[in-house]
PQR file with spaces between the fields and no chain letter, atoms N, CA, C, O and H, PARSE charges and radii, in Angstrom:
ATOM       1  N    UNK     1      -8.572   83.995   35.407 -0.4000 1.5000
ATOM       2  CA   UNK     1      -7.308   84.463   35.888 -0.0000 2.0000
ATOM       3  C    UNK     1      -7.517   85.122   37.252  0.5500 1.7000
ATOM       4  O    UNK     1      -8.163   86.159   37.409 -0.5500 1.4000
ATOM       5  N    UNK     2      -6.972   84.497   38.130 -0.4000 1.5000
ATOM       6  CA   UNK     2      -6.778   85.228   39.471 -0.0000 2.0000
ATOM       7  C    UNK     2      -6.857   86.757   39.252  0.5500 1.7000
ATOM       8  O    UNK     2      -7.007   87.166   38.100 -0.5500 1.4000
ATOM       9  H    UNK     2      -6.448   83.656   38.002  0.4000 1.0000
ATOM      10  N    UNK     3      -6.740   87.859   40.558 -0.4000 1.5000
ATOM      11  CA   UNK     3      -6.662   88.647   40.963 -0.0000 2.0000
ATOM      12  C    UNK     3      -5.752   89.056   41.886  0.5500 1.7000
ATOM      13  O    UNK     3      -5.689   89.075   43.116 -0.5500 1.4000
ATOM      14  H    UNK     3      -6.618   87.527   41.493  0.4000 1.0000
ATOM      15  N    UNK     4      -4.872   89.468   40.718 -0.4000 1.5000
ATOM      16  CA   UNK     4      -3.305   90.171   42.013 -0.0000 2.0000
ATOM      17  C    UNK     4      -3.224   91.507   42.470  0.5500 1.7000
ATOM      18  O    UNK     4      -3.616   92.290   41.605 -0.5500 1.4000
ATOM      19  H    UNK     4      -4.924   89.452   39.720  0.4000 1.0000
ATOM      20  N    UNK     5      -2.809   92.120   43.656 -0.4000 1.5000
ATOM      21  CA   UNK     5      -2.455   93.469   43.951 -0.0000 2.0000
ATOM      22  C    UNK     5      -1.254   93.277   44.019  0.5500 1.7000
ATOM      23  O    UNK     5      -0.625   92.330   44.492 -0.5500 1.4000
ATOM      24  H    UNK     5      -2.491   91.484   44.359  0.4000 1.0000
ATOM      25  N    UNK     6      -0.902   94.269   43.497 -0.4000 1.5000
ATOM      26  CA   UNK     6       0.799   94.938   43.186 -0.0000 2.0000
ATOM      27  C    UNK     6       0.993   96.058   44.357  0.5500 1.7000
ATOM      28  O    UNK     6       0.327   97.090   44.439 -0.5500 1.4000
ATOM      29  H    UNK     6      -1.413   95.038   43.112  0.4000 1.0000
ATOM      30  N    UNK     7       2.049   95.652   45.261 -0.4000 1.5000
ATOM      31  CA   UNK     7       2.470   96.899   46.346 -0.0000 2.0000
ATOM      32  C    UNK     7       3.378   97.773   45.358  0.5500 1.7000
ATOM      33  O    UNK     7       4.000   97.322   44.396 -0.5500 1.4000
ATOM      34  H    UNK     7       2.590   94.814   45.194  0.4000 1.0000
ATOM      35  N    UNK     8       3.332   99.302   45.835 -0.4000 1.5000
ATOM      36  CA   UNK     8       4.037  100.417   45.432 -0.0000 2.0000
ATOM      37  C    UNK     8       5.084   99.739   46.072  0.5500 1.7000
ATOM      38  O    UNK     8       4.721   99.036   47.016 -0.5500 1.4000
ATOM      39  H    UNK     8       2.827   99.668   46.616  0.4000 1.0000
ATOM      40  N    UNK     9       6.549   99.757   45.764 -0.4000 1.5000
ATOM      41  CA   UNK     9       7.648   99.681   46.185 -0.0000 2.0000
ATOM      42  C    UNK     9       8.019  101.050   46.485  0.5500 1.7000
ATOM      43  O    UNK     9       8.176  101.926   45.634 -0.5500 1.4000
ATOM      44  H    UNK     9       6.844  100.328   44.998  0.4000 1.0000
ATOM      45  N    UNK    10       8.147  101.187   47.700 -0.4000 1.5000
ATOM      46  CA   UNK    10       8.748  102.447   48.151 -0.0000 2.0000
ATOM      47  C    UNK    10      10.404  102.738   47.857  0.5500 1.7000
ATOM      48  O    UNK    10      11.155  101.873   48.307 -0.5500 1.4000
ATOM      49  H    UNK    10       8.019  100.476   48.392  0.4000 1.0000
ATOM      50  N    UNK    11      10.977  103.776   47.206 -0.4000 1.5000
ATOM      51  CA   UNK    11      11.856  104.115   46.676 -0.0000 2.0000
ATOM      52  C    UNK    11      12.694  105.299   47.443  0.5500 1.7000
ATOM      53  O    UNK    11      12.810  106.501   47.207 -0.5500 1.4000
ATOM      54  H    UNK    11      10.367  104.479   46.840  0.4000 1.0000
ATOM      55  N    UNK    12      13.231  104.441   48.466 -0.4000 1.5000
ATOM      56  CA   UNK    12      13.757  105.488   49.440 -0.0000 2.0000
ATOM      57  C    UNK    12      14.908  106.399   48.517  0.5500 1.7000
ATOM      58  O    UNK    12      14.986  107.509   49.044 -0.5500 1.4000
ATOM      59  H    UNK    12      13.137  103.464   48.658  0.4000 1.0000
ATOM      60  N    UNK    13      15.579  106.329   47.640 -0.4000 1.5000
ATOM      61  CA   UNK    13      16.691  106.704   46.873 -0.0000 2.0000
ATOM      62  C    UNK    13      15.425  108.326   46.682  0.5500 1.7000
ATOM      63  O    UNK    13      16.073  109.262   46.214 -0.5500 1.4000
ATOM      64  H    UNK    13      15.516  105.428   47.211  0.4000 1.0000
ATOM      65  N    UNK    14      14.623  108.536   46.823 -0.4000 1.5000
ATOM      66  CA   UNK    14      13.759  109.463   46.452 -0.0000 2.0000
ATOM      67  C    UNK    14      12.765  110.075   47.207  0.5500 1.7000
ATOM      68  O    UNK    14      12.019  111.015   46.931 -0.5500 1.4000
ATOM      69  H    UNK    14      14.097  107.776   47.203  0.4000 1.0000
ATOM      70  N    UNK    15      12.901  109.229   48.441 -0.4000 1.5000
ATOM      71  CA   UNK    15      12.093  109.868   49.678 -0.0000 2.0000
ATOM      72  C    UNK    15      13.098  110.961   50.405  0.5500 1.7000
ATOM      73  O    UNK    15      14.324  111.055   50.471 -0.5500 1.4000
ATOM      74  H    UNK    15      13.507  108.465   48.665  0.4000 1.0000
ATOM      75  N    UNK    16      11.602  112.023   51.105 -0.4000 1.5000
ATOM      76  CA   UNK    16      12.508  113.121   51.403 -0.0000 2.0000
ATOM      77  C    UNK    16      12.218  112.686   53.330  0.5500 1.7000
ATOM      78  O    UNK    16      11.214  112.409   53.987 -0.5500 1.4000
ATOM      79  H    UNK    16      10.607  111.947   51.052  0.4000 1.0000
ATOM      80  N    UNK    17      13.651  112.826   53.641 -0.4000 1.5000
ATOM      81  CA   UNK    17      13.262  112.967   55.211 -0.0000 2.0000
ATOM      82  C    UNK    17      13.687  114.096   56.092  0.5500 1.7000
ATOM      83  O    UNK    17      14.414  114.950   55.585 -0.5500 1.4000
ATOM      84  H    UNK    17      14.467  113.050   53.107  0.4000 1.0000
ATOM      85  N    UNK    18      13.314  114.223   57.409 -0.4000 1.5000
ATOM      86  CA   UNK    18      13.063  115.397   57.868 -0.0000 2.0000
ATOM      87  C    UNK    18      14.605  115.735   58.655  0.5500 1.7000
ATOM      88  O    UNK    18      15.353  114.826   58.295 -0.5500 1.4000
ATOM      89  H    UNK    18      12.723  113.529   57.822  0.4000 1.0000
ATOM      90  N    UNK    19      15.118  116.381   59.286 -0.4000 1.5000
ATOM      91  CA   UNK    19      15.925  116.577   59.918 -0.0000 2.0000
ATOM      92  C    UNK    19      15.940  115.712   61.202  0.5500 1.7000
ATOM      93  O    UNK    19      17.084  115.321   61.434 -0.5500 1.4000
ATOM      94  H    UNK    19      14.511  117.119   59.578  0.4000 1.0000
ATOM      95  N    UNK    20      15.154  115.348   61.986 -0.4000 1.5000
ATOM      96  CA   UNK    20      14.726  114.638   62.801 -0.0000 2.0000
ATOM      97  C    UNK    20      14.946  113.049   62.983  0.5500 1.7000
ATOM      98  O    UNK    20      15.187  112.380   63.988 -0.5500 1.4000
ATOM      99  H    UNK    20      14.224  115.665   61.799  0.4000 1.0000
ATOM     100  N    UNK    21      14.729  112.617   61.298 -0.4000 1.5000
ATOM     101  CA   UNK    21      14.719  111.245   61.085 -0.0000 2.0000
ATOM     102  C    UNK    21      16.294  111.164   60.672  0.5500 1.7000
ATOM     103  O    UNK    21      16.878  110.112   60.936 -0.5500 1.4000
ATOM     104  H    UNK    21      14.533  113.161   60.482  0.4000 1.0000
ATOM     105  N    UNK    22      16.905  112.060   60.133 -0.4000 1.5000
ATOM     106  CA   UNK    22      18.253  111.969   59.628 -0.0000 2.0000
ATOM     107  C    UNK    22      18.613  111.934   60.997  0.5500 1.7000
ATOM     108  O    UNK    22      18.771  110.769   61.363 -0.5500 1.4000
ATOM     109  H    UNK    22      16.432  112.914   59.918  0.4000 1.0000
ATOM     110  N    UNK    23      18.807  112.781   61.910 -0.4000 1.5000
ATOM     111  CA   UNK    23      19.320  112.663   62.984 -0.0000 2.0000
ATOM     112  C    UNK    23      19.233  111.621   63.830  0.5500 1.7000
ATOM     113  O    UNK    23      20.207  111.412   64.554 -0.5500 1.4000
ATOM     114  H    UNK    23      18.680  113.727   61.614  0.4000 1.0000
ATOM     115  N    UNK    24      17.845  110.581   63.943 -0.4000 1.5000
ATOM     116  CA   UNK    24      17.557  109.279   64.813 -0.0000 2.0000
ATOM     117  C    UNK    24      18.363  108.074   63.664  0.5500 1.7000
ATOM     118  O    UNK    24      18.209  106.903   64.011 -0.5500 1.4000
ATOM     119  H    UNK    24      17.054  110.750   63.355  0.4000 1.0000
ATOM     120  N    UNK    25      18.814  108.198   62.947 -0.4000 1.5000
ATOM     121  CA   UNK    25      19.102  107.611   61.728 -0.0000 2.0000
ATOM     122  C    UNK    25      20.889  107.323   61.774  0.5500 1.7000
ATOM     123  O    UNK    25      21.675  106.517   61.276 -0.5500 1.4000
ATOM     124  H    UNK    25      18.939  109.150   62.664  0.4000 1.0000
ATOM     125  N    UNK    26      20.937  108.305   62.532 -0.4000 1.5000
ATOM     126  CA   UNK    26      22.637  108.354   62.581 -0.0000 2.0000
ATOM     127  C    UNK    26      22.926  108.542   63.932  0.5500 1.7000
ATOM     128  O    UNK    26      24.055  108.332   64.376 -0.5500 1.4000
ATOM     129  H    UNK    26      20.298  108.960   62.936  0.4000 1.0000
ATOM     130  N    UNK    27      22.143  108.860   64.509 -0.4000 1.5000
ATOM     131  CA   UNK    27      22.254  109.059   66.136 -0.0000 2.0000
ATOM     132  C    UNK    27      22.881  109.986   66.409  0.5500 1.7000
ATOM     133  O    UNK    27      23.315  109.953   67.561 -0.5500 1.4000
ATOM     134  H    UNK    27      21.226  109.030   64.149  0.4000 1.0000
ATOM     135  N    UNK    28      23.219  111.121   65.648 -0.4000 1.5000
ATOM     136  CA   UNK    28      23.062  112.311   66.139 -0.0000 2.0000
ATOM     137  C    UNK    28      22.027  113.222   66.487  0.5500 1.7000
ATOM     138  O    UNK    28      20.806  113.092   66.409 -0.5500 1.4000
ATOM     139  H    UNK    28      22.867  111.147   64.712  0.4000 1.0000
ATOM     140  N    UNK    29      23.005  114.532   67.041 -0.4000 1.5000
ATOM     141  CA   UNK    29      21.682  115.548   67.427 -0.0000 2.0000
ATOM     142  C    UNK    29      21.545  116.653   66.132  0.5500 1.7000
ATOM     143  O    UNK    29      22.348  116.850   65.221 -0.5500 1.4000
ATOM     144  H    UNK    29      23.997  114.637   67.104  0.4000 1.0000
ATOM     145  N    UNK    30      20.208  117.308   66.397 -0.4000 1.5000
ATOM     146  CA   UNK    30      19.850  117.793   65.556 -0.0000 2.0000
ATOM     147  C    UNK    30      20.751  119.321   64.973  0.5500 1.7000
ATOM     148  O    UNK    30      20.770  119.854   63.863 -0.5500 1.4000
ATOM     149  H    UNK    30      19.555  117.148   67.137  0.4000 1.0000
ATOM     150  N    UNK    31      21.388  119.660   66.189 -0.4000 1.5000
ATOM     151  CA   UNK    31      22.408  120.710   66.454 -0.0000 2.0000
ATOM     152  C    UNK    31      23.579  120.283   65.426  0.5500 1.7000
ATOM     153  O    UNK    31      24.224  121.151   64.837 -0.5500 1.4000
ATOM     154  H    UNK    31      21.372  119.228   67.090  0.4000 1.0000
ATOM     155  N    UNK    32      23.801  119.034   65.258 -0.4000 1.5000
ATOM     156  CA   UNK    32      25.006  118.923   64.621 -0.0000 2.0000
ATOM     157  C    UNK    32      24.933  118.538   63.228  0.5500 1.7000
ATOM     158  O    UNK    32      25.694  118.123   62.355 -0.5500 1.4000
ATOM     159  H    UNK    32      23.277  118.330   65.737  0.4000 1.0000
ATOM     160  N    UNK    33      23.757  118.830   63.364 -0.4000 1.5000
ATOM     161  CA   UNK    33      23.243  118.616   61.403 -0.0000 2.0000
ATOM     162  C    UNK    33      22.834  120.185   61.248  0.5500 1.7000
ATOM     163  O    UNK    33      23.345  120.924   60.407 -0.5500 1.4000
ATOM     164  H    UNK    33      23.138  119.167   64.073  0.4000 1.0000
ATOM     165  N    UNK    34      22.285  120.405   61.762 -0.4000 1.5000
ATOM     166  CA   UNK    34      22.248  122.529   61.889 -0.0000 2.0000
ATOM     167  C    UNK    34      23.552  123.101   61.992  0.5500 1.7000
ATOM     168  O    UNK    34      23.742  124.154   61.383 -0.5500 1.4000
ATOM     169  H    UNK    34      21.870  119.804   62.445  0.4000 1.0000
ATOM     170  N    UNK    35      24.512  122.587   62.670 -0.4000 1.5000
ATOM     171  CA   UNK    35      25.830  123.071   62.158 -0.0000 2.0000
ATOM     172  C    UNK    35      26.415  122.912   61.135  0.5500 1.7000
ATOM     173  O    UNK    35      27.207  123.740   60.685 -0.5500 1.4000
ATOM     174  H    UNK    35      24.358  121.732   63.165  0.4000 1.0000
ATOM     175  N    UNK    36      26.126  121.807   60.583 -0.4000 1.5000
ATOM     176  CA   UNK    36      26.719  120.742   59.164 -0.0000 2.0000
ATOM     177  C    UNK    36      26.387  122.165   58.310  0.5500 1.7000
ATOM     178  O    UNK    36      27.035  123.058   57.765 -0.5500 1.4000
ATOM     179  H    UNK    36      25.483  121.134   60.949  0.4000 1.0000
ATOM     180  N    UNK    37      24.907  121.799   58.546 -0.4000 1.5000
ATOM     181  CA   UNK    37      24.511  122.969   57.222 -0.0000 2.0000
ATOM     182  C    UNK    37      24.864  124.051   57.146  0.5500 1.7000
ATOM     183  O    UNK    37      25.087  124.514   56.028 -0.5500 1.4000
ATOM     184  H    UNK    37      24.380  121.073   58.989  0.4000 1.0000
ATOM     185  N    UNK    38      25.047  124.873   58.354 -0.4000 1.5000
ATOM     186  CA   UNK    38      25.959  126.235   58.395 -0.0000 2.0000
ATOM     187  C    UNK    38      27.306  126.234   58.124  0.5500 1.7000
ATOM     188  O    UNK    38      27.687  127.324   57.697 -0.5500 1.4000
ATOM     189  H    UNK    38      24.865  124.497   59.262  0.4000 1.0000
ATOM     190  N    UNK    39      28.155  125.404   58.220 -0.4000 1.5000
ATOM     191  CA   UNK    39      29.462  125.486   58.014 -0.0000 2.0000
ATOM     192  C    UNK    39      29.642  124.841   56.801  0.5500 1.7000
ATOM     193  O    UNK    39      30.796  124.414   56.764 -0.5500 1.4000
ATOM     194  H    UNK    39      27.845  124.518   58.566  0.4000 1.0000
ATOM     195  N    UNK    40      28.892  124.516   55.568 -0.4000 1.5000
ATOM     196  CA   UNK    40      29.021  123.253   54.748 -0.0000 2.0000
ATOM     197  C    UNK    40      29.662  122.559   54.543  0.5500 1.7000
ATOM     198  O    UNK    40      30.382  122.360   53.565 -0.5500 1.4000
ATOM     199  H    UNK    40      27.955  124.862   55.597  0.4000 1.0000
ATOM     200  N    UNK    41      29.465  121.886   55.749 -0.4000 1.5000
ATOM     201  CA   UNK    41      29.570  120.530   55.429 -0.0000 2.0000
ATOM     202  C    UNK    41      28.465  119.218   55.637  0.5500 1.7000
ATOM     203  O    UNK    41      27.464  119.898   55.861 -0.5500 1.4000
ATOM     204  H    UNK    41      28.880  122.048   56.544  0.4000 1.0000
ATOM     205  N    UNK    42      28.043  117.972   55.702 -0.4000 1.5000
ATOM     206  CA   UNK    42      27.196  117.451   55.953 -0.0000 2.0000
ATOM     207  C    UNK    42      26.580  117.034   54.349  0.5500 1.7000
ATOM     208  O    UNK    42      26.906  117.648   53.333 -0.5500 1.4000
ATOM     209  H    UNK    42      28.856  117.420   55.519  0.4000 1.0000
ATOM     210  N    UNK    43      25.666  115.905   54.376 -0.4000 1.5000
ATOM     211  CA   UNK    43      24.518  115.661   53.312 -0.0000 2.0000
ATOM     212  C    UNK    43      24.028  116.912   52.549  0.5500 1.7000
ATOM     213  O    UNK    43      23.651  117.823   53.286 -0.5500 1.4000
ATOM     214  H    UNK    43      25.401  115.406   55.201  0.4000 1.0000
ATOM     215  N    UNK    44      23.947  117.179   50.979 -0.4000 1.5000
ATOM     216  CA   UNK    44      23.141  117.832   50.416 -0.0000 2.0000
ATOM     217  C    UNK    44      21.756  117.692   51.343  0.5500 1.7000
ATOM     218  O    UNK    44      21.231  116.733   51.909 -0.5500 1.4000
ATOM     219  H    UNK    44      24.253  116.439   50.380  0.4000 1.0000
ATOM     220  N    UNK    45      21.395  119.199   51.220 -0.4000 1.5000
ATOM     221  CA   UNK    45      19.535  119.312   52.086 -0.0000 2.0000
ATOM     222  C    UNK    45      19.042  120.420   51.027  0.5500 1.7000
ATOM     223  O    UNK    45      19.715  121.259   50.429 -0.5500 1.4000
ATOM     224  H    UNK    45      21.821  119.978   50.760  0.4000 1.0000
ATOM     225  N    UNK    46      17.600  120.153   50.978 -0.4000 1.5000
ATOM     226  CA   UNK    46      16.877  121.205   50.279 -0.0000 2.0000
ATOM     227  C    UNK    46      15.578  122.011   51.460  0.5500 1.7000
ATOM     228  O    UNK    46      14.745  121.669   52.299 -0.5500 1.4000
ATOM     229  H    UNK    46      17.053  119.471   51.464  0.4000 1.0000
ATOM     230  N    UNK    47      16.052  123.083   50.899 -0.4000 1.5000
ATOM     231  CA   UNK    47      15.299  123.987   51.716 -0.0000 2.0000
ATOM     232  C    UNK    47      13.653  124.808   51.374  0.5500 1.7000
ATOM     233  O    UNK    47      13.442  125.616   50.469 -0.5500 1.4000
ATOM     234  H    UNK    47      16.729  123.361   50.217  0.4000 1.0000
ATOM     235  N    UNK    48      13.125  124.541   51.914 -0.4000 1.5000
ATOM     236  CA   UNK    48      11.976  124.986   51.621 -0.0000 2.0000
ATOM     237  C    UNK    48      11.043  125.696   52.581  0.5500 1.7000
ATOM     238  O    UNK    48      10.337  125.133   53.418 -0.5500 1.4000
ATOM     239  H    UNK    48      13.296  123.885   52.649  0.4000 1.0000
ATOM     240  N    UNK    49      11.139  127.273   52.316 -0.4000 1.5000
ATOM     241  CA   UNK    49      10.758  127.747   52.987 -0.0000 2.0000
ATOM     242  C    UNK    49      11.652  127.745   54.750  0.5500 1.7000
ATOM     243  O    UNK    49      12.862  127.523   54.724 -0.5500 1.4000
ATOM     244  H    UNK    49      11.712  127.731   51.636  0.4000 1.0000
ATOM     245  N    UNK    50      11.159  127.927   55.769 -0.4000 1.5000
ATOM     246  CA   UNK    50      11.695  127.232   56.909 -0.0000 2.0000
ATOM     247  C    UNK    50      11.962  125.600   56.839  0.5500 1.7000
ATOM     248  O    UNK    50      12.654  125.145   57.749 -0.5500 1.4000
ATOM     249  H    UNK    50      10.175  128.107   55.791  0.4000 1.0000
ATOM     250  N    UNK    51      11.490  124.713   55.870 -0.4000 1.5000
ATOM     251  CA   UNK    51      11.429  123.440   55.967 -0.0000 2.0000
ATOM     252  C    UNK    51      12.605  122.874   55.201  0.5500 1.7000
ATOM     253  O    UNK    51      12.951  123.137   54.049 -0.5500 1.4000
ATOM     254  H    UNK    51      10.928  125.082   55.130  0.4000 1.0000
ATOM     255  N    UNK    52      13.234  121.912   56.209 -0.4000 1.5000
ATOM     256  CA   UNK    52      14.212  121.680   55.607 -0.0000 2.0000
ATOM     257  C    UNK    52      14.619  119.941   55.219  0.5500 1.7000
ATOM     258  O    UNK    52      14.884  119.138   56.113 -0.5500 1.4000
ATOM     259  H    UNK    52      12.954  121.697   57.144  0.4000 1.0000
ATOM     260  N    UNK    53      14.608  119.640   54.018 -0.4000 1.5000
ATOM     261  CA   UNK    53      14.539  117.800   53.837 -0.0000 2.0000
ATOM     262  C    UNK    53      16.062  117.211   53.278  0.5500 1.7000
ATOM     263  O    UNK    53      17.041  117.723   52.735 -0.5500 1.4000
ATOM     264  H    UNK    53      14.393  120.292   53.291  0.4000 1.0000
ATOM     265  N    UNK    54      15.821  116.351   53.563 -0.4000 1.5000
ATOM     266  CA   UNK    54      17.051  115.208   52.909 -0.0000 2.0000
ATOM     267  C    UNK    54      16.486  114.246   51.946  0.5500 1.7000
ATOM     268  O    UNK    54      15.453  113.731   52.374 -0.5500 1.4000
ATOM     269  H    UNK    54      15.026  115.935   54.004  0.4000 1.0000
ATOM     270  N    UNK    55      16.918  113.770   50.555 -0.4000 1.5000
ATOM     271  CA   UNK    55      16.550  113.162   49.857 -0.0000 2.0000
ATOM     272  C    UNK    55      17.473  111.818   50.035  0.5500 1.7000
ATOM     273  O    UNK    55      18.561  111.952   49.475 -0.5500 1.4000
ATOM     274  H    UNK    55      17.758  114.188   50.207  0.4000 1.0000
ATOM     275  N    UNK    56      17.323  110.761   50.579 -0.4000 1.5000
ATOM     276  CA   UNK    56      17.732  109.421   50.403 -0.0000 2.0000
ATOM     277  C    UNK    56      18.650  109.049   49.669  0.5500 1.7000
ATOM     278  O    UNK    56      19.318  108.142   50.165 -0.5500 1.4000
ATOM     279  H    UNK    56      16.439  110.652   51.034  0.4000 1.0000
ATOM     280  N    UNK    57      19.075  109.508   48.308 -0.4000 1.5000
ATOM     281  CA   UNK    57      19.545  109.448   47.249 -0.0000 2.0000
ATOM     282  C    UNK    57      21.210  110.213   47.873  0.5500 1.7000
ATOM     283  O    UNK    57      22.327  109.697   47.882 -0.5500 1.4000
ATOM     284  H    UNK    57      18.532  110.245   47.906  0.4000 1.0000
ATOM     285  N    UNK    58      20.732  111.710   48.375 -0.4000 1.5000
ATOM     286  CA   UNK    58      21.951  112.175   48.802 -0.0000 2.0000
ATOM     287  C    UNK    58      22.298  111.549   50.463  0.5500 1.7000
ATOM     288  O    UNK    58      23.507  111.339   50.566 -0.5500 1.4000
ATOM     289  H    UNK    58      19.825  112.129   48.368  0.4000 1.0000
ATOM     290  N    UNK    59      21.804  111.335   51.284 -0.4000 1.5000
ATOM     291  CA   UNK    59      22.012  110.240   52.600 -0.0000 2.0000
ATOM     292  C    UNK    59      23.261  109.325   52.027  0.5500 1.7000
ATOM     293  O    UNK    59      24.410  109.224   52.458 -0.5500 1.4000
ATOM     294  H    UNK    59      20.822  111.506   51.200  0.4000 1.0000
ATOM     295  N    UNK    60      22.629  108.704   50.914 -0.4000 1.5000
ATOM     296  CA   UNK    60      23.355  107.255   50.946 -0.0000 2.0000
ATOM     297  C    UNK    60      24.657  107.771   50.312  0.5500 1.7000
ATOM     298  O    UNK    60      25.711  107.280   50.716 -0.5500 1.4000
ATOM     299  H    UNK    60      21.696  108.786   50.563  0.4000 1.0000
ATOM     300  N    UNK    61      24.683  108.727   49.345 -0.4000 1.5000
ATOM     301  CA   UNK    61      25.990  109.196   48.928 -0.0000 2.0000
ATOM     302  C    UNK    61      26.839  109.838   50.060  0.5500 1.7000
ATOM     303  O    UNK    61      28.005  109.447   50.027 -0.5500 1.4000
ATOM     304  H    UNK    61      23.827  109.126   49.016  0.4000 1.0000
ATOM     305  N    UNK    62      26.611  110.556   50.869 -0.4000 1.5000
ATOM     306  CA   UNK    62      26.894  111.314   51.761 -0.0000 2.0000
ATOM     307  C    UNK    62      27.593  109.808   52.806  0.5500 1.7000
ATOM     308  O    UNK    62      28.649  110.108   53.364 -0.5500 1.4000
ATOM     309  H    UNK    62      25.663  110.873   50.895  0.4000 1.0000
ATOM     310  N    UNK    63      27.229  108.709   53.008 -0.4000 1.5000
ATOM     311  CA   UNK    63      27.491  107.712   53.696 -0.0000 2.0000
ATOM     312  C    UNK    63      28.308  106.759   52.979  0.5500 1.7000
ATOM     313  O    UNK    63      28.842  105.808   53.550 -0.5500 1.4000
ATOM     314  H    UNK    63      26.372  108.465   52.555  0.4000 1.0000
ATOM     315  N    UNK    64      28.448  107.051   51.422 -0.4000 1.5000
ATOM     316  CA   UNK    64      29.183  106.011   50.932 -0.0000 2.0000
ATOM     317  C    UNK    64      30.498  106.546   50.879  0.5500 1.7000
ATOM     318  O    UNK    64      31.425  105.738   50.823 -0.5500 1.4000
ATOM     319  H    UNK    64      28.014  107.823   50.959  0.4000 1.0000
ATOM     320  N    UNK    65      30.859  108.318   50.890 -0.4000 1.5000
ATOM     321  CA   UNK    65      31.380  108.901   50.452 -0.0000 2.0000
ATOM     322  C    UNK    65      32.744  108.735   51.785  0.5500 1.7000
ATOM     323  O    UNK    65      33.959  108.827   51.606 -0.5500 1.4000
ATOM     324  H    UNK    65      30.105  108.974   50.935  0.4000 1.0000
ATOM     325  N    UNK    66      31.896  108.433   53.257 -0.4000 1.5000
ATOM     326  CA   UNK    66      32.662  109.076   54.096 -0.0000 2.0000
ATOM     327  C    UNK    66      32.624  107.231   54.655  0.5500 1.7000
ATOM     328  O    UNK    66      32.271  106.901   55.787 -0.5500 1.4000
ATOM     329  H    UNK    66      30.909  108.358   53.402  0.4000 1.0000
ATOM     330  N    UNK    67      32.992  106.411   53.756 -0.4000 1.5000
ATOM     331  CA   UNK    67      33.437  105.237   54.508 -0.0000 2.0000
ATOM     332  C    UNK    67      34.462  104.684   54.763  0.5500 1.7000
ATOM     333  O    UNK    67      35.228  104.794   53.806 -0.5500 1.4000
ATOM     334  H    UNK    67      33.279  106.679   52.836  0.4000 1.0000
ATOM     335  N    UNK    68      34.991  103.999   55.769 -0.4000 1.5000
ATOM     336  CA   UNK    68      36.351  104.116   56.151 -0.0000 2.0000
ATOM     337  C    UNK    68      36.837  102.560   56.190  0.5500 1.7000
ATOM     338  O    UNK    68      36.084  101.600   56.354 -0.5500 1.4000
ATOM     339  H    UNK    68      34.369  103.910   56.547  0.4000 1.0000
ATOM     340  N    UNK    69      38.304  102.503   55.997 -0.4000 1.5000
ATOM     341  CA   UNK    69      38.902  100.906   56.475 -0.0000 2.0000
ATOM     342  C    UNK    69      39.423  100.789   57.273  0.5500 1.7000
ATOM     343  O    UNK    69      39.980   99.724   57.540 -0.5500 1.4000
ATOM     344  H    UNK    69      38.916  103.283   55.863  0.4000 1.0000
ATOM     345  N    UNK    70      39.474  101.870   58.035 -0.4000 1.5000
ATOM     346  CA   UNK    70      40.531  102.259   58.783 -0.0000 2.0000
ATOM     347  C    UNK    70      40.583  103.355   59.730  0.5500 1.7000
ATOM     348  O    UNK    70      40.325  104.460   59.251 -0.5500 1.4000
ATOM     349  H    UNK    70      39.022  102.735   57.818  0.4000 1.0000
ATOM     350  N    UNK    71      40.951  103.281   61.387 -0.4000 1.5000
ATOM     351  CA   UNK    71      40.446  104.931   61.440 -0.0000 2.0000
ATOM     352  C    UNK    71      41.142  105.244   61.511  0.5500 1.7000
ATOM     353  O    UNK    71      41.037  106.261   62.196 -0.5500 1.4000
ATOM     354  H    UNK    71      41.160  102.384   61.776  0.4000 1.0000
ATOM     355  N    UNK    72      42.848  104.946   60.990 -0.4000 1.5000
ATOM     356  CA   UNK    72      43.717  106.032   60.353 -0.0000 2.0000
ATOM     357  C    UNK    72      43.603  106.695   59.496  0.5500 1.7000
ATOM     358  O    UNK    72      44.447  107.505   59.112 -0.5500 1.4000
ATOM     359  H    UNK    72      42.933  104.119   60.434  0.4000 1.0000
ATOM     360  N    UNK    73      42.463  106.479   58.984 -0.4000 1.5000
ATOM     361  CA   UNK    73      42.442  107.508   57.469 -0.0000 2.0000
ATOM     362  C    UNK    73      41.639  109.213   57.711  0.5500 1.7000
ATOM     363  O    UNK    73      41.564  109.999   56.766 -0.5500 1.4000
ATOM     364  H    UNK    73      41.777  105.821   59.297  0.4000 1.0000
């Protein structure tokens, strides 16, 4: 019997990303995700310590949540 390697499938729904990548990600600035979070509004973020992440899982909700048909709405 042959010899297979199996790749880890990376499971972005569970990867944490940085403020940085959320921001190149949406093409905003980082200021306006630092405001998000002060005024709450914006993506669930978890905080740790000074460090602050986004979990993939909440990204995509946060993007499904605010989709439009229309930009009358």
């Amino acid at each position: 019997m042959p010899h297979t390697t199996q790749q880890k499938e990376v499971n972005h729904t569970s990867q944490a990303f940085t403020e940085e990548q959320v921001a190149n990600r949406w093409s905003i600035s980082r200021k306006t995700l630092q405001a998000w979070r002060l005024n709450g509004g914006g993506p669930i973020f978890i905080k740790m310590g000074k460090s602050v992440r986004y979990l993939g899982a909440d990204l995509t909700a946060y993007e499904e949540a605010n989709k439009k048909a229309s930009t009358s709405n």
